[in-house]
C-alpha positions in Angstrom: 29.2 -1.3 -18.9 28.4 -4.8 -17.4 26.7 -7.2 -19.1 23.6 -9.4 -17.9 25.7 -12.3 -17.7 27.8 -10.3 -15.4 25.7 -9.5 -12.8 26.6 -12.4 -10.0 30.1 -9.6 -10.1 28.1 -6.9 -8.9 29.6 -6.0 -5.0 26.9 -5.9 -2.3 28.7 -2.6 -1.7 27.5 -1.2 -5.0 23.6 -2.5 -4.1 23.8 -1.4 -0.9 24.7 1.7 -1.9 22.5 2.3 -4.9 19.3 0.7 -3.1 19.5 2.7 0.3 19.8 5.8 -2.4 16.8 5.0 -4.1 15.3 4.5 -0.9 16.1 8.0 0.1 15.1 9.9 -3.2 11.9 7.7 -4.3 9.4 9.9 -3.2 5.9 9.6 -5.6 4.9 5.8 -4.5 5.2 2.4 -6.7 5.8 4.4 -10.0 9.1 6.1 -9.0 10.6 3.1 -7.3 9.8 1.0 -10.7 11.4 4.1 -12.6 14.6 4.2 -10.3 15.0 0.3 -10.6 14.5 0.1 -14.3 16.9 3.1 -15.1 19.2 2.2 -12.5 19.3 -1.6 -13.5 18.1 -1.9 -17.5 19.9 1.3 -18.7 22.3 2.7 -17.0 24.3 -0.1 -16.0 22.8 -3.4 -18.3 22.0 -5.8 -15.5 19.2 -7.3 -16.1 17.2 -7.6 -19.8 14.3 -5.2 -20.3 12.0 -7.6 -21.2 13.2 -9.6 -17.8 12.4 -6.8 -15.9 9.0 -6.0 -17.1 8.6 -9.7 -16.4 9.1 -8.9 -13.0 7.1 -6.3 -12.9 3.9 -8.3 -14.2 5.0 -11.4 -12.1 5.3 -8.7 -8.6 2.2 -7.1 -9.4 0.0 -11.0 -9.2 1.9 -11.0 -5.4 0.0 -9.7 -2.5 2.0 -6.6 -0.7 3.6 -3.9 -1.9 5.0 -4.4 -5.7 7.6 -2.1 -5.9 9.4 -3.2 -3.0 9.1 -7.1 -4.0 10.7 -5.8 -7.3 13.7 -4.0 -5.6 14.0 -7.4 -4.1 13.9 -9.6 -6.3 16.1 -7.2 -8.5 18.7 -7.5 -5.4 18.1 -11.6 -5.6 18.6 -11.0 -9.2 21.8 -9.5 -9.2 23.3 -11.4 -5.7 21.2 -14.5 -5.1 19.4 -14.7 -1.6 22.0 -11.7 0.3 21.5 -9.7 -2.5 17.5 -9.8 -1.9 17.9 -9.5 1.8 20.2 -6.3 1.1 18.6 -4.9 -1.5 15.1 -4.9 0.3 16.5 -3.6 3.5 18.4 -0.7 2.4 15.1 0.0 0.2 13.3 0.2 3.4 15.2 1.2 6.0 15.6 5.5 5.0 11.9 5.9 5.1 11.7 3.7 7.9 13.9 6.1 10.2 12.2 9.2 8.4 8.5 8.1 9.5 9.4 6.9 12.8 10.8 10.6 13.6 7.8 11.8 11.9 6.0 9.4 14.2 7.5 10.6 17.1 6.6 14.5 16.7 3.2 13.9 15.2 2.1 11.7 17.9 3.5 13.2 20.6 1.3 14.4 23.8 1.8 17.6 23.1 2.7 18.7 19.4 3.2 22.4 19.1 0.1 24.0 17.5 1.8 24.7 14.0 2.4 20.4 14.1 -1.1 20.2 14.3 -1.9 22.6 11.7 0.1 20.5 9.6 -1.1 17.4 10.4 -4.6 18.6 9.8 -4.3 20.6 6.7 -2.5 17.5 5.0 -5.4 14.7 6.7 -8.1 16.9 5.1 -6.5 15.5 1.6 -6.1 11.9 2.3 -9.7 11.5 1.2 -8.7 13.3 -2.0 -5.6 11.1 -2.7 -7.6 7.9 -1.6 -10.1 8.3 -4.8 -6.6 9.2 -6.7 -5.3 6.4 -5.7 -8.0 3.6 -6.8 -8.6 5.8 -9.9 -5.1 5.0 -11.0 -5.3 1.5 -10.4 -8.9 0.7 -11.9 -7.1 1.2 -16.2 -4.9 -2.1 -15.1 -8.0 -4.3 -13.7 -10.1 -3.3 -16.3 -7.8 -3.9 -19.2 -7.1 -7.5 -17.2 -10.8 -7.9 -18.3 -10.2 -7.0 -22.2 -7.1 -9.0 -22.7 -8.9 -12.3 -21.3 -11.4 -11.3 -23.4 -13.7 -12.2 -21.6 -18.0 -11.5 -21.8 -20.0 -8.8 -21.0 -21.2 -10.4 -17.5 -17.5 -10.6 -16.5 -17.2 -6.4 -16.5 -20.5 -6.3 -14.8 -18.9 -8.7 -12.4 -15.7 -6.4 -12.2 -18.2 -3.3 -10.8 -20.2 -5.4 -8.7 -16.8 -6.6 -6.9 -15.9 -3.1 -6.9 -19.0 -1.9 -5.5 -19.1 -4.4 -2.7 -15.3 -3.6 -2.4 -16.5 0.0 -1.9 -19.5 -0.8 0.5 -17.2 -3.1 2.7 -14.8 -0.6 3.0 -17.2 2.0 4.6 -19.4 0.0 6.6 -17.4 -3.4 8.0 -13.8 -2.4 7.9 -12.7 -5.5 10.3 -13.7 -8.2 7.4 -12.8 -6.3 4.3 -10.0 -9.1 3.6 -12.3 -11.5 3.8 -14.8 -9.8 1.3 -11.3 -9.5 -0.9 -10.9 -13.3 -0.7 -14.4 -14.3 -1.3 -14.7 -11.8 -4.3 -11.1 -13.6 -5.8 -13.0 -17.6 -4.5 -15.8 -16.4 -6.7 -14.4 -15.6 -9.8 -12.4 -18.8 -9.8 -15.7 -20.9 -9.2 -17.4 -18.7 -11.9 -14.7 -19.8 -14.6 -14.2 -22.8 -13.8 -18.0 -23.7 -13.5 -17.7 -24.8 -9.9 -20.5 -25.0 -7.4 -18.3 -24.7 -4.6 -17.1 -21.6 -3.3 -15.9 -20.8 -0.4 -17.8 -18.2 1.8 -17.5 -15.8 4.1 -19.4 -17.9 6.9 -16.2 -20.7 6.5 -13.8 -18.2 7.3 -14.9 -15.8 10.0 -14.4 -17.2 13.3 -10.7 -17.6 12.5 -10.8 -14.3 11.5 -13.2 -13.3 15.0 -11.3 -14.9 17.5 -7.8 -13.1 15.7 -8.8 -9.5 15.6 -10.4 -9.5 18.8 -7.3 -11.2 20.7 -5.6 -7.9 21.0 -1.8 -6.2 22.1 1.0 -7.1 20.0 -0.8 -10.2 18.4 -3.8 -7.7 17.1 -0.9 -5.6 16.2 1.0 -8.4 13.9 -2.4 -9.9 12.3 -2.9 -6.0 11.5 0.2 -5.7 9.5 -0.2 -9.3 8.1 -3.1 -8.4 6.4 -1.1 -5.6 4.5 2.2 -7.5 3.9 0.3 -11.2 3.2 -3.2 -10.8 2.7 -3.7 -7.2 0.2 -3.9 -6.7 -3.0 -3.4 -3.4 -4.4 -0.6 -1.6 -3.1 0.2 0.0 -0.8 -2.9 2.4 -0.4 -4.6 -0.3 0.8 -3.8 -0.4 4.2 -6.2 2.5 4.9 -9.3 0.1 4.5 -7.8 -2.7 5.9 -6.7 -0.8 8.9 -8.5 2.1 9.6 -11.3 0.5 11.5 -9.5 -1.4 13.7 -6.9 1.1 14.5 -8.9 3.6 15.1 -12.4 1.8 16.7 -11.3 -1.2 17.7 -8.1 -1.0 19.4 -8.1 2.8 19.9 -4.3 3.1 19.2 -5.2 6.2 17.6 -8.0 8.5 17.0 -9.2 9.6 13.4 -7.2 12.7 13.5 -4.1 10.8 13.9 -5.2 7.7 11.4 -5.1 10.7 8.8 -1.4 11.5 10.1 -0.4 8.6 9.6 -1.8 8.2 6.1 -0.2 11.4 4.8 3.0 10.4 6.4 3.2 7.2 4.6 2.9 9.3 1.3 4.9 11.9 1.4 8.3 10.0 2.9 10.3 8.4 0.7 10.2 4.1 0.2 7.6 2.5 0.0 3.5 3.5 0.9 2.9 0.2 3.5 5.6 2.0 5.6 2.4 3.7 6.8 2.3 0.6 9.3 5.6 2.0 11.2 3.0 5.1 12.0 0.2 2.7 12.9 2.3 0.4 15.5 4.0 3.3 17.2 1.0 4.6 18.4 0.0 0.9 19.0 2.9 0.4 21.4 6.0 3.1 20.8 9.3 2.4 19.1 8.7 -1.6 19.2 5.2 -1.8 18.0 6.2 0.2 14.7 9.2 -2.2 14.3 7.2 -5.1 14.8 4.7 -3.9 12.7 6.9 -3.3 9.4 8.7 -6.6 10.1 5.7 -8.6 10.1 4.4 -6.1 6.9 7.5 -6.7 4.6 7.9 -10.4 5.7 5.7 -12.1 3.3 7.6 -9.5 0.4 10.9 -11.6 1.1 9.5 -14.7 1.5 8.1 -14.5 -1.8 10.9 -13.5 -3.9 13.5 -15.8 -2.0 11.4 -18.9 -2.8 8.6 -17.6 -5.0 10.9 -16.1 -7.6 11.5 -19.3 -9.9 8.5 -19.8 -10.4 7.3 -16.6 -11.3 6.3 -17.9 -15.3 4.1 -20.4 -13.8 2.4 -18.0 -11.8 1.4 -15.7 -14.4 0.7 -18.7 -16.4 -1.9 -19.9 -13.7 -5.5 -19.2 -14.8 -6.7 -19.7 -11.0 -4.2 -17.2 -10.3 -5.3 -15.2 -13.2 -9.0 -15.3 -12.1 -8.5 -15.1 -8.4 -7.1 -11.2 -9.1 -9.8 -10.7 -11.7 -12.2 -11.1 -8.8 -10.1 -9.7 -5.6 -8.6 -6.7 -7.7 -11.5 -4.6 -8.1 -12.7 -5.1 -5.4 -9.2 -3.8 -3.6 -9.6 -0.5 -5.6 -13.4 -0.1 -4.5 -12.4 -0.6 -1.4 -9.8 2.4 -1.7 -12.3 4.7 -3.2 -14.6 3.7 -0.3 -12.5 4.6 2.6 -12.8 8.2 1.8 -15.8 7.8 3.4 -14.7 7.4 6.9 -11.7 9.4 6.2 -13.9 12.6 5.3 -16.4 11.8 8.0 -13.4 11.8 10.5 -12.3 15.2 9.7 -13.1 17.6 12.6 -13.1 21.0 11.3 -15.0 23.1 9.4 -11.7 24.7 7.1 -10.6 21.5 6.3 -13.7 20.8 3.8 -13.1 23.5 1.6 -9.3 22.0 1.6 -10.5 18.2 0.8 -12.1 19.9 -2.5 -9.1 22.0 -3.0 -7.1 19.1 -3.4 -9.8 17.0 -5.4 -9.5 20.0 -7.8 -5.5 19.6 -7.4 -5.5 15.8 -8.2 -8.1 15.4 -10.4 -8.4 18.1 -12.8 -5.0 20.2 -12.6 -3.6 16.2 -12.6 -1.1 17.4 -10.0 1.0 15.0 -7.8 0.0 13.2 -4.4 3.0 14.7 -2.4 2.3 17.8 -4.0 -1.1 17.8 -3.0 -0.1 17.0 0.4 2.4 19.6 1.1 0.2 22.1 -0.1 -2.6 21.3 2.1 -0.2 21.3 4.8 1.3 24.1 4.9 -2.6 25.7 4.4 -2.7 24.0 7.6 -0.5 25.4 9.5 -1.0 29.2 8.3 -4.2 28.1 9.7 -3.4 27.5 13.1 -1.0 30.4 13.3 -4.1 32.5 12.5 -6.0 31.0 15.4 -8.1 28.7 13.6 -8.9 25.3 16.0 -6.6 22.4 14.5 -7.2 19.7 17.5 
């Protein structure tokens, strides 16, 4: 078995091989990937330390972007310095890349047969389902971020009023939901550290203005950098980041589609923000969901390949610390909020019944997301092969 101090031995054959696998079987989101890596890395073969890892883990989770793929990263830059990372994040990627851009292509096609769009729609009518899953499975973490600080009573009241305005941003101004984000994290850092300045909303928006309204393959980019740089949460939270735009703004897609893309992005394999690749294909083909994932995963690299030495002082860093006190639940609100205009886009009357069906599934029978969403699926199709209306 090798040995930590072994690891700069490990071939870029063997990660290549082992992370494009895990890339094809790591279905179920941030918790299977972390599962794969540690068992893959920490027990089976003894590369890396368990308490190292689970450093990582902590150290990935204060990044913005997806966690689980900075972790496969940095595990990579771990194991083989900088080509390791770059290797070890693109094999990650790359099977659900190619899966979802197939996907991509028969989903969004002109003309889908009707049993594609019985599909489509009987899996859409659970996104709103898996979107309250979703930010009830990250709220335990925040919270507990509050009880281990121990900090007072007005601090948890602060976590649901960031949550709350997380939630209302999410449902009624979609465009400036990252800015909501920011200013929520700006104010917890000027509550603990008794500042009078903090910085506002007002200081920020033209910047963000004149971006989101420049439009093509620049509106395209700023889209995805606001998942890859600019999120907090995982990877869930592209939906209220996104939808608005997407959907309203640019038109790439209409809601019926923005709920395609969202179940696509969770039941392929690799990582959630892979939902982008969806987003930017209908944006502008082939290109635009290559473009889109590049810019997404970008800021992932970039912070392991120079971010990962100092990793201790980051979780040492109480602005840090405070800054995701503030910005993290308002993230998950923000997730629980966009089932909102998820639920209001769907279109048909069967698919209602479904959206409770797989609230039931999640919630009480404590099911899994794919699950959920292969289900409601196939319900879908049966549907439209018995002549229901699915477009």
């Amino acid at each position: 078995m090798t040995t930590a101090s072994e690891t700069e031995h490990v071939p870029l054959s063997t990660i290549a091989r082992e992370w494009t696998r895990m890339g094809v079987i790591g279905f179920g989101g941030p918790p299977t990937h972390i599962s794969l890596l540690r068992k893959l890395c920490v027990q089976q073969r003894d590369w890396i330390a368990a308490d190292e890892f689970e450093d990582a883990i902590a150290a990935c989770n204060l990044l913005p972007g997806p966690a689980s793929t900075q972790l496969a990263i940095w595990c990579g830059r771990r194991l083989r310095g900088p080509a390791g990372a770059v290797l070890a994040g693109f094999c990650f990627i790359f099977p659900g890349l190619l899966m979802i851009l197939a996907l991509s292509t028969l989903f969004l096609a002109a003309h889908p047969p009707k049993f594609v769009l019985g599909l489509a729609a009987g899996a859409g009518a659970a996104v709103p389902a898996v979107a309250v899953h979703a930010a009830w499975g990250l709220a335990p973490a925040s919270w507990k971020r509050i009880q281990n600080n121990k900090v007072s009573h007005p601090a948890r009241t602060r976590w649901i009023a960031y949550a709350a305005v997380g939630a209302a941003a999410a449902a009624l101004i979609g465009p400036y939901l990252v800015l909501v984000l920011i200013a929520c994290g700006a104010l917890e850092i000027a509550v603990r550290s008794h500042s009078r300045t903090t910085p506002t909303l007002a200081s920020v928006l033209p910047l963000a203005v004149s971006t989101v309204t420049a439009g093509g393959l620049g509106a395209l980019a700023w889209e995805a950098l606001k998942v890859g740089a600019l999120s907090y949460g995982g990877g869930f939270v592209i939906i209220p980041l996104m939808q608005h735009d997407a959907v309203h703004t640019y038109h790439w897609m209409t809601d019926a589609r923005f709920l395609d893309a969202v179940a696509l992005g969770q039941i392929t394999p690799g990582p959630v923000v892979l939902t982008v690749a969806v987003i930017g294909y209908a944006a502008s083909g082939y290109a635009g969901g290559l473009l889109a994932v590049l810019v997404a995963f970008a800021p992932s690299f970039l912070f392991i390949l120079f971010g990962a030495r100092y990793f201790a002082t980051l979780r040492a860093n109480a602005r840090v610390q405070a800054f995701l006190t503030g910005a993290g639940p308002a993230v998950i609100g923000a997730i629980a909020g966009s089932a909102i205009p998820l639920a209001l886009a769907l279109s048909h009357g069967w698919q209602y019944p479904l959206l409770a069906a797989a609230a039931i599934w999640l919630f009480l029978a404590r099911r899994g997301v794919v699950s959920a969403l292969l289900i409601s699926a196939a319900i879908g199709a049966a549907c439209a092969l018995s002549g229901l209306t699915v477009s």
